[in-house]
C-alpha positions, 0 to 999 in steps of 0.5 A, a space after each residue: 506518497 502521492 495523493 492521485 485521483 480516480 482515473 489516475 488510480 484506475 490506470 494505475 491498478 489496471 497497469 500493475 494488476 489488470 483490474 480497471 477500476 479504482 482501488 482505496 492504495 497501491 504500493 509498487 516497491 523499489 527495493 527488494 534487497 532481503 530485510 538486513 542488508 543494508 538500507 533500502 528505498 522501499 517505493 511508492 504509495 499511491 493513495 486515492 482519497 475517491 475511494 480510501 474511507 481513511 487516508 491515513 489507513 491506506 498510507 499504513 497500509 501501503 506501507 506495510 506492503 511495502 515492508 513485505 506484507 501481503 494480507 491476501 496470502 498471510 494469515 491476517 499478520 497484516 491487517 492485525 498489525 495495521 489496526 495496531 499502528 491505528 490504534 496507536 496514532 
């Protein structure tokens, strides 16, 4: 994880996903082996303290990017278990 500040955020959001602004996380995976084949590096979460209203938040939500979540395309999985691990910190 690496705490980066607003224009490092922004060209990073804009290199990845072509959006020229700052953004709260972003998470680029490493490994991409199917889940069960042995261990894995999953990759690298950005965090921008500028934009995240909680860091630790943006560090769970990362991360559970990671792990193969997508809440722009899953039926709220994501974000239900994302307010489940808050809950429990």
């Amino acid at each position: 994880m690496e705490i980066v500040g607003e224009g490092r955020m922004r060209t990073l959001n804009y290199a990845a996903r072509g959006v020229d602004e700052a953004t709260d996380v972003l998470a680029f995976p490493i490994d991409e082996r199917p889940h069960g084949q042995g261990p894995r590096e999953l990759g690298d979460v950005f965090i921008c303290p500028e934009q995240a209203t909680d860091e630790f938040e943006a560090a769970v939500h990362g991360a559970l990017h990671l792990c193969g979540y997508d809440h722009e395309t899953d039926d709220g999985e994501m974000l239900e278990l994302q307010a489940k691990i808050m809950a429990s910190l």
